[in-house]
N, C-alpha and C positions, 0 to 999 in steps of 0.2 A: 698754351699756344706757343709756336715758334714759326719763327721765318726760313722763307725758301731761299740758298742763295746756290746758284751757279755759277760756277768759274769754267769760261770757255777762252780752251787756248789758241793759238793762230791756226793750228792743225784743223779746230773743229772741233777736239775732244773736250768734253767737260767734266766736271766734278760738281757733284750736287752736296747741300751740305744743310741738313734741317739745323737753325742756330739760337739759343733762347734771345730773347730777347735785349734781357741784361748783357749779353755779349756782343751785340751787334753791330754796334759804334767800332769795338777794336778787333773785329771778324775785319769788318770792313780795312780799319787803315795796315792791319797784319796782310790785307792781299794787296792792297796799294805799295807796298813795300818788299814784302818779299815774295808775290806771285807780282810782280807789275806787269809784265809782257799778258794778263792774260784779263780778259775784261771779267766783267761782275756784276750780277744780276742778283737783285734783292726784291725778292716776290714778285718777279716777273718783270722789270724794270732796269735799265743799265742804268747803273751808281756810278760806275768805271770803266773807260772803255780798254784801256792796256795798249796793244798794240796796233786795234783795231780804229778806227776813223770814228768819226761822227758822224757819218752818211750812211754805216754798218748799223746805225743803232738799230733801225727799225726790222733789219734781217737776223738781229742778235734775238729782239724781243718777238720775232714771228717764229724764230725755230726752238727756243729754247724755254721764253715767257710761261707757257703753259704748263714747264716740270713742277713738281711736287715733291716734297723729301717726305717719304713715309712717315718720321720719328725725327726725334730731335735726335743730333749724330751725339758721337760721344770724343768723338774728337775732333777739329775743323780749323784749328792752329796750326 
């Protein structure tokens, strides 16, 4: 099992990133850090919003919520 997380920028583009699990605490604070400008969605749910509002959240988790990462990635650092 691994988790879905998506990274969507201000643009709108994202990055999908299937992550084990044992990783996912420091997936998380490595995007908090050095992706910050870009929010973060972890199995469908924003973790982080980056640049975007709190008022975004539910247009983040309506457009993006339902992606899926095929595999677990092999890289996501």
């Amino acid at each position: 099992m691994y988790h879905t997380t998506v990274g969507v920028y201000s643009n709108m583009e994202y990055k999908i990133n299937g992550v084990d699990p044992d990783h996912l605490e420091g997936h998380i604070e490595y995007n908090k850090g050095w992706r910050f400008g870009r929010a973060l969605l972890v199995d469908g749910k924003v973790v982080y919003t980056g640049y975007f509002s709190e008022e975004d959240i539910p247009m983040l988790e309506s457009r993006y919520g339902h992606l899926r990462a095929p595999r677990l990635s092999e890289t996501y650092w």
